[in-house]
C-alpha positions as CSV (number, residue, x, y, z in Angstrom):
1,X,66.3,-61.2,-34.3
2,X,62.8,-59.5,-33.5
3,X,61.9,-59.1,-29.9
4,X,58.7,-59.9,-28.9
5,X,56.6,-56.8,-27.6
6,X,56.3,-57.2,-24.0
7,X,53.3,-57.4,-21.9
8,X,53.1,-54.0,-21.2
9,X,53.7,-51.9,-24.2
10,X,51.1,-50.8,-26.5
11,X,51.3,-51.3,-30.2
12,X,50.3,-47.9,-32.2
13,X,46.2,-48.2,-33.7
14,X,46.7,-47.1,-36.9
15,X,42.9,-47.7,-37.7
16,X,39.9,-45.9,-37.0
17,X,39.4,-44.1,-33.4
18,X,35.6,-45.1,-31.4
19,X,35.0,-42.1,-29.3
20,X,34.4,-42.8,-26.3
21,X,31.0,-42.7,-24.7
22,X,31.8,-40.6,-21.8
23,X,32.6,-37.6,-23.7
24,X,29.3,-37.8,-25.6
25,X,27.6,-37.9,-22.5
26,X,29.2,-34.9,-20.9
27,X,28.6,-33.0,-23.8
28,X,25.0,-33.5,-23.7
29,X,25.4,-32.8,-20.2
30,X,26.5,-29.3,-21.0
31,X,24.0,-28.8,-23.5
32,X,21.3,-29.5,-21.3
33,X,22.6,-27.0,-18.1
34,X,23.1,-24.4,-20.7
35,X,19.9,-24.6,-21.8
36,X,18.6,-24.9,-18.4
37,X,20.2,-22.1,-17.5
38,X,19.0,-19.8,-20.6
39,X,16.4,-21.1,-19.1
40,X,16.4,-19.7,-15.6
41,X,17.3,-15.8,-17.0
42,X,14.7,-16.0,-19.8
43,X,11.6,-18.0,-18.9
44,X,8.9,-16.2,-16.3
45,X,8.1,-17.3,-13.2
46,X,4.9,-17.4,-11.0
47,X,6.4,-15.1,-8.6
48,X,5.9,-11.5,-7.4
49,X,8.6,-9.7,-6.0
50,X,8.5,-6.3,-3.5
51,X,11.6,-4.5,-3.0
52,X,12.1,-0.7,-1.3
53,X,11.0,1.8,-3.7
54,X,11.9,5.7,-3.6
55,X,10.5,8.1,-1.0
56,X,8.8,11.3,-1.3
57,X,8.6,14.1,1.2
58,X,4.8,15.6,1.2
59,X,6.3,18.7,2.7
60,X,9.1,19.4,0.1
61,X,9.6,19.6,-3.6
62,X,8.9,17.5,-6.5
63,X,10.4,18.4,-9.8
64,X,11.4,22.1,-8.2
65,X,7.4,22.1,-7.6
66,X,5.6,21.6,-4.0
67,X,4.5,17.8,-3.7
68,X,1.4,19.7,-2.1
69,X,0.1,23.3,-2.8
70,X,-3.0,24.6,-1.4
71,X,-4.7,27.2,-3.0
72,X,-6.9,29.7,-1.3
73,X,-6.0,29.3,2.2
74,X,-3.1,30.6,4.1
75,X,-0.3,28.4,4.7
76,X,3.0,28.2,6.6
77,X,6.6,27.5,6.5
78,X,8.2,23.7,6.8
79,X,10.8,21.9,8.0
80,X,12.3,18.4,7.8
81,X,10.8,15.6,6.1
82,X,7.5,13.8,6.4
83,X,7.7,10.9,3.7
84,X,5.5,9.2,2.5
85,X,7.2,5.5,1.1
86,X,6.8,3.5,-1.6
87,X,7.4,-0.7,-2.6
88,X,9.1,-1.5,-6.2
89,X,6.8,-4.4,-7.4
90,X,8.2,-6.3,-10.5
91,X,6.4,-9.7,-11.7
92,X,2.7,-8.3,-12.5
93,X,0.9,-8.9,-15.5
94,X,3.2,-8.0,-18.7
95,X,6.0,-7.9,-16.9
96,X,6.9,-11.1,-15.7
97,X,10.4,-11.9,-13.7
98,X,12.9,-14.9,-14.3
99,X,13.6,-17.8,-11.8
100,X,17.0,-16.4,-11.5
101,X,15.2,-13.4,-10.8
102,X,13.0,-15.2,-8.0
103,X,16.5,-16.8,-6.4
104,X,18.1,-14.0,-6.2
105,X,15.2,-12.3,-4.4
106,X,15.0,-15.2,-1.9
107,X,18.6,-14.8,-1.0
108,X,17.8,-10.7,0.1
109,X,16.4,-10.1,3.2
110,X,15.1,-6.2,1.6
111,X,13.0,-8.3,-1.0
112,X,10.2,-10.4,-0.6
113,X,8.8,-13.0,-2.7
114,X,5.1,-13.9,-3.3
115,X,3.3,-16.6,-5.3
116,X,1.5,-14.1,-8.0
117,X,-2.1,-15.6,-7.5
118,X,-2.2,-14.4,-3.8
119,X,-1.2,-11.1,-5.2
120,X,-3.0,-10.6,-8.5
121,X,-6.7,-12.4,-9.5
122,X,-5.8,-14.5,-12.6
123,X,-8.0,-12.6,-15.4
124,X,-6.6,-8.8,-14.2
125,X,-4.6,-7.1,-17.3
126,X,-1.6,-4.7,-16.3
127,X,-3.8,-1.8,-17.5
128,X,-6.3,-3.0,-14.8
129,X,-3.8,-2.6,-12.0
130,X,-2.9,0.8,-13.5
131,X,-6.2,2.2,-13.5
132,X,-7.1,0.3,-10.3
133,X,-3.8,1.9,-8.2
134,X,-4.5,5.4,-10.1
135,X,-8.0,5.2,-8.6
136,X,-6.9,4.6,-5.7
137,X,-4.7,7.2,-5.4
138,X,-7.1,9.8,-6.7
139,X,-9.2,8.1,-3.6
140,X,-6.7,8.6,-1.0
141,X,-5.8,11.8,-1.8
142,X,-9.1,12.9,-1.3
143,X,-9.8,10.9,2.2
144,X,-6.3,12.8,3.1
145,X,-7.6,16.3,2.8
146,X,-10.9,15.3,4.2
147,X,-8.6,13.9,7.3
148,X,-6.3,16.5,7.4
149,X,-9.8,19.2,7.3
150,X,-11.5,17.1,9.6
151,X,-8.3,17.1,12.2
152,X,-8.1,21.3,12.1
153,X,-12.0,21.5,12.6
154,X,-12.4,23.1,9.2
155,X,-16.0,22.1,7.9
156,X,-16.8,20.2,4.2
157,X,-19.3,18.6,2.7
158,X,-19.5,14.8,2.5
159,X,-21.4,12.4,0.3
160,X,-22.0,8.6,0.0
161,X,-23.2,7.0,-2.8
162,X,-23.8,3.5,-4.1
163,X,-21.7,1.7,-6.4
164,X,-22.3,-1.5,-6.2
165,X,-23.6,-4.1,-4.3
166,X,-21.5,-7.2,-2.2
167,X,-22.5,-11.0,-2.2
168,X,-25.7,-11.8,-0.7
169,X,-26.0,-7.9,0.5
170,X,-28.4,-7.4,2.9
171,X,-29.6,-4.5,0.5
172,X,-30.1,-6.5,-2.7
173,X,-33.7,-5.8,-4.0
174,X,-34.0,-2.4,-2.2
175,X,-30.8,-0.1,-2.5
176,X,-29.2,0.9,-6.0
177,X,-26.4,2.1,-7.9
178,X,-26.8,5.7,-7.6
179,X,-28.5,6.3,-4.7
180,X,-27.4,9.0,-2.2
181,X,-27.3,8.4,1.2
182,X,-28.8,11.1,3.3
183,X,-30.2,9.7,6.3
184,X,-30.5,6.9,8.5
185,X,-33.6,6.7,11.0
186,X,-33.7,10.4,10.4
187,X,-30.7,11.1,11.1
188,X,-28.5,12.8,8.0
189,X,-25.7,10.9,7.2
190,X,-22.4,13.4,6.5
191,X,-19.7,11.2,6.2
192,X,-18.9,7.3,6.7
193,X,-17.9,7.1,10.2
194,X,-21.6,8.2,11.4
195,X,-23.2,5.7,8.9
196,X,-21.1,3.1,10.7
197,X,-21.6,4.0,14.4
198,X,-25.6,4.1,13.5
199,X,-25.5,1.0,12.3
200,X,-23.9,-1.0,15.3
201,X,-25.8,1.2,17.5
202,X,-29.7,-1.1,16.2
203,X,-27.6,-3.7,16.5
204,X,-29.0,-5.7,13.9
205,X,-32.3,-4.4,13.6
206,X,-33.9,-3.0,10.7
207,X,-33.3,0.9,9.8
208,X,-34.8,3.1,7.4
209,X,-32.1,4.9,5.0
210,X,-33.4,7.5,2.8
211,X,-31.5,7.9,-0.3
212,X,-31.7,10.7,-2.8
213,X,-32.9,8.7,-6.6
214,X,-33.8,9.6,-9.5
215,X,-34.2,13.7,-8.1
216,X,-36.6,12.5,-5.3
217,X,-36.0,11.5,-2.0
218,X,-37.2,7.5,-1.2
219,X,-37.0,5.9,2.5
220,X,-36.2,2.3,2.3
221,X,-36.3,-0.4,4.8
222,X,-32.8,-2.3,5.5
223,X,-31.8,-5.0,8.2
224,X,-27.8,-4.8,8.4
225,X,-26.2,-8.1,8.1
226,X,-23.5,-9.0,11.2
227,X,-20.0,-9.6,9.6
228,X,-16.8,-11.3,10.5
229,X,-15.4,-8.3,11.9
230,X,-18.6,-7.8,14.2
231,X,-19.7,-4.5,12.7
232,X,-22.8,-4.7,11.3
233,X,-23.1,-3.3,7.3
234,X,-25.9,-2.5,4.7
235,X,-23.5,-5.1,2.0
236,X,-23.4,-1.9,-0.3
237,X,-20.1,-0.4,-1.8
238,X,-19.8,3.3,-1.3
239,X,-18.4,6.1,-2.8
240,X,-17.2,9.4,-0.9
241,X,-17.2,12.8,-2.5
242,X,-16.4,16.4,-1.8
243,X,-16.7,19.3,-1.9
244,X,-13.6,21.4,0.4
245,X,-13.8,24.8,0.9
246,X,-10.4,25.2,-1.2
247,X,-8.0,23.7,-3.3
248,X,-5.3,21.0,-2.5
249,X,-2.9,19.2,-5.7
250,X,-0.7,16.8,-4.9
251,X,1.9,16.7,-7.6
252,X,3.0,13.0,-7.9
253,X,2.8,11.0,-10.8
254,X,3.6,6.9,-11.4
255,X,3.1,6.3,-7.7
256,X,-0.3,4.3,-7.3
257,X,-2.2,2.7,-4.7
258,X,-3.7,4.4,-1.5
259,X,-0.8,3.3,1.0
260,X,0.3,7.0,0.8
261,X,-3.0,8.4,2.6
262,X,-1.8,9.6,6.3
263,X,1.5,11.2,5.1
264,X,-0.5,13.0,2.6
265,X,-2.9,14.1,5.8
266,X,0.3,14.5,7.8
267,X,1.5,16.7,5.3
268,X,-1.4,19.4,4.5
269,X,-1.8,19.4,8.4
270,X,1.5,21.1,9.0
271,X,1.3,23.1,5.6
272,X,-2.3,24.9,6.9
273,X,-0.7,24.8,10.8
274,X,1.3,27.6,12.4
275,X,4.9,26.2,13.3
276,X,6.9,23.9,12.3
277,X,4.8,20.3,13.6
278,X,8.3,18.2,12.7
279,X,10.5,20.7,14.5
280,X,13.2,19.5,11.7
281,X,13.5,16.5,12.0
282,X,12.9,13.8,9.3
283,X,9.8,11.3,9.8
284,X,8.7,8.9,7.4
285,X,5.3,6.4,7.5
286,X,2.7,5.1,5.7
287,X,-0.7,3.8,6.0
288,X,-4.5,4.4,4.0
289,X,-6.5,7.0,6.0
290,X,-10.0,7.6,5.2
291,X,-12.2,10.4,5.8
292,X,-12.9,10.2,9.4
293,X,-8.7,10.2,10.2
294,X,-8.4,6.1,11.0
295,X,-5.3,5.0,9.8
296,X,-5.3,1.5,8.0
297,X,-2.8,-1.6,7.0
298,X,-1.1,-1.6,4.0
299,X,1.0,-4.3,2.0
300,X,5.1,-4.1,2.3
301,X,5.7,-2.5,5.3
302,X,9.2,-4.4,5.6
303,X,10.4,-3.2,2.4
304,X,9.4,0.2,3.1
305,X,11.1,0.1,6.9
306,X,14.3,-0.2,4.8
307,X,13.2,2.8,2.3
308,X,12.8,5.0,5.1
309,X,16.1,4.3,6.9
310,X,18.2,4.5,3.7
311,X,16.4,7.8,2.7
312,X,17.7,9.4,6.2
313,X,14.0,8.9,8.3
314,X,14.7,8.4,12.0
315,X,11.2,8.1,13.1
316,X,8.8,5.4,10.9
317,X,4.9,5.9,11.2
318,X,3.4,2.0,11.4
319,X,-0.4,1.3,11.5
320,X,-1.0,-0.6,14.3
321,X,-2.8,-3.5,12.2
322,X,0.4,-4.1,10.5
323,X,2.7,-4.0,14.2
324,X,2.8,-7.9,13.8
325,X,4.9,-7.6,10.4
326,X,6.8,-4.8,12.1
327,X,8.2,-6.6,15.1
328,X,11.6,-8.4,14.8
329,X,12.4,-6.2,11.0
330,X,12.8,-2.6,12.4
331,X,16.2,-1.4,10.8
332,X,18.9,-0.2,13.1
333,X,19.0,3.6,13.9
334,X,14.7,3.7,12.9
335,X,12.4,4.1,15.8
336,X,8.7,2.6,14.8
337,X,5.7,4.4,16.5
338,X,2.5,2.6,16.3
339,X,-0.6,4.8,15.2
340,X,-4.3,4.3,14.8
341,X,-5.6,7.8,13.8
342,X,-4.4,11.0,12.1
343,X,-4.5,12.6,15.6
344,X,-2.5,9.8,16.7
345,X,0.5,10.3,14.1
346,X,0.5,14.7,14.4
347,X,1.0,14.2,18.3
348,X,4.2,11.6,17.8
349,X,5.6,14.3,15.0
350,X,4.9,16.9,17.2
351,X,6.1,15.7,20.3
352,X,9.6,13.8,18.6
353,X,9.8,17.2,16.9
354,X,9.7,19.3,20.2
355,X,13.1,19.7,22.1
356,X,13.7,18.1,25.2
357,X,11.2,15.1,24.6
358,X,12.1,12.0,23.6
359,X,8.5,10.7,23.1
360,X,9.0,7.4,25.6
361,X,4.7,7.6,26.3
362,X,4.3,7.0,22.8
363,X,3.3,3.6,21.5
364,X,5.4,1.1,19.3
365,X,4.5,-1.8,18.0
366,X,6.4,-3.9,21.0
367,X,4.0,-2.2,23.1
C-alpha cells in the first residue's frame, strides 16, 4: 500500500528549471561595477594633481657637471646644499589622470588635487605649457644672475622693452611693441625697479617716457592707470634683457617654470663669494626673483616642504607672500624662514651657516 507523501517532503521536478531572477540581477550587478570600475582606472578626469618632485642643489653637480659654471670670473669653493625644489604635476593637457588616480590623491596629505580649469586655460596645448615653462625658465635664470650681480655690486646693463599691451592699457594708442624704454621725465630707466618707483612717485599724473623706435628716439605722453595693488603702471608688458659682464649656464634640463629663481641667485652668490656662505649645512627654498632681488610666490609650496625634508634640507627658504600656505604644513625636523629679498635669504644662509648662531632674529612665517 502506497503512502501518501507528507506535507513536508518535496517530490523531485523532473521538468525544466526557471532561473531565478535574483541571480540574473546580481550578475548584471557585477557587470555594471566591473565596468565602472574599468572605468575609474581608464577614463580621465578633470583633475590636476601636484606631488613633491626631485631636488637640485645649484651649488653641486648635475650629471658629474656643475648645475652652475661661470665663466670668466673667479669663483670659489662650496659646501652643503642650497636646493632649489621642484612639484611633480600629472593631469595637464595630453596626459590626463584617472578618477582612481584623483582618489587616491585625495587620500595623501603630500598630494594635492586641483580642478584643471583653475590650473590650465581651456584652449592651451601641452606643447604650450612646455614652451611657456621653458620660457620661463630661460627668464628666471636671467633675473637670477641679474639678482645675484645686483647683490655683490657688480654693474650690467639693463633693458626694457614692449611686448605687448594689457586690457584697456593706459598706453594703448601711444606705446608699441618694440619700443625701448630709456627714460622717464628724463630720467634713464636701467632696470624695472626704477621704472616702478618713478611711477608711484607722479602719483597718477601724466609722465613723458622716451622710447627708442624705429632707430630714433620718440618722447611720448602717458598717464599711469592706479591698479588693485595700488601701484600705479603704464598697462604695457615688458621684456628685460642683458648684457653681464661674463658668463653664467645653468645646466638643468626638463625642469620648467621660474619658481627656481632665488636658489639660482642664492647659488651664483656663494659661487663668485669668498667662503663658504652655507657653512655646510644643507638649505633648501624656492621662490621667482626678478632683477632687482624681490623674491616672489610660487604655486606648491606644500608639496615642496616635503621635497626638501625627504632630500635631507634642514632649513626651507619660504616667500613671505606664500607664509599663509606655509603655516600649519611645515614637516617635522624643517625650520621655514620667511624672506622677501635676495639679501634677505644670503643673511639667513649665512647666519644658520655660521657656528654658534642659531638664527632666532630671523623671521618665519608664524612671525
Amino acid at each position: 500500500m502506497t503512502q501518501p507523501l507528507s506535507q513536508d517532503t518535496i517530490q523531485p521536478d523532473h521538468g525544466p528549471r526557471k532561473r531565478d531572477p535574483r541571480f540574473t540581477v546580481m550578475w548584471a550587478s557585477g557587470l555594471l561595477a566591473a565596468g565602472l570600475g574599468v572605468a575609474a582606472v581608464t577614463l580621465p578626469a578633470p583633475y590636476v594633481i601636484e606631488s613633491p618632485g626631485p631636488t637640485f642643489n645649484t651649488i653641486g653637480q648635475i650629471d658629474s657637471e656643475p648645475l652652475i659654471s661661470v665663466d670668466g670670473r673667479e669663483t670659489y669653493p662650496t659646501s652643503g646644499g642650497l636646493d632649489l625644489t621642484t612639484v611633480f604635476v600629472s593631469g595637464s593637457p595630453g596626459q590626463p589622470v584617472s578618477i582612481f588616480d584623483a582618489f587616491r590623491a585625495w587620500a595623501d596629505p603630500a598630494q594635492a588635487v586641483t580642478p584643471r580649469e583653475l590650473v590650465y586655460p581651456p584652449d592651451v596645448s601641452e606643447s604650450d605649457i612646455e614652451e611657456r615653462n621653458a620660457a620661463a625658465m630661460t627668464s628666471s635664470q636671467e633675473s637670477a644672475v641679474a639678482a645675484a650681480l645686483s647683490h655683490l655690486e657688480v654693474p650690467y646693463e639693463e633693458t626694457l622693452s614692449v611686448v605687448g599691451l594689457a586690457q584697456d592699457s593706459a598706453s594703448e594708442g601711444i606705446l608699441q611693441e618694440g619700443d625701448v624704454l630709456v627714460a622717464i621725465n628724463g630720467e634713464p630707466i636701467e632696470s624695472l625697479e626704477p621704472l616702478k618707483d618713478a611711477l608711484n612717485a607722479a602719483g597718477g599724473e601724466s609722465v613723458e617716457i622716451t622710447v627708442l623706435r624705429e632707430g630714433g628716439e620718440v618722447i611720448e605722453t602717458v598717464t599711469p592707470i592706479e591698479s588693485e595693488t595700488g601701484d600705479y603702471q603704464l598697462g604695457v608688458f615688458l621684456m628685460s634683457e642683458f648684457q653681464f659682464p661674463f658668463d653664467v649656464d645653468v645646466a638643468l634640463n626638463n625642469v620648467g617654470g621660474p619658481s627656481a629663481g632665488m636658489m639660482f641667485a642664492l647659488g651664483i652668490v656663494d659661487k663668485l663669494t669668498e667662503g663658504e656662505l652655507t657653512g655646510g649645512e644643507h638649505f633648501a627654498g624656492t621662490g621667482t626673483i626678478d632683477s632687482s632681488g624681490n623674491v616672489g610666490p610660487i604655486g606648491g609650496i606644500r608639496q615642496k616642504l616635503i621635497g626638501a625634508r625627504d632630500a635631507g634640507a634642514e632649513v626651507f627658504l619660504a616667500p613671505a607672500a606664500n607664509c599663509e600656505e606655509v603655516v600649519g604644513h611645515v614637516p617635522d625636523g624643517l625650520r621655514v624662514v620667511r624672506v622677501q629679498t635676495l639679501d634677505d635669504a644670503v643673511d639667513a644662509v649665512r647666519t644658520l651657516g655660521a657656528e654658534n648662531d642659531d638664527g632666532a632674529q630671523l623671521a618665519s612665517c608664524e612671525s
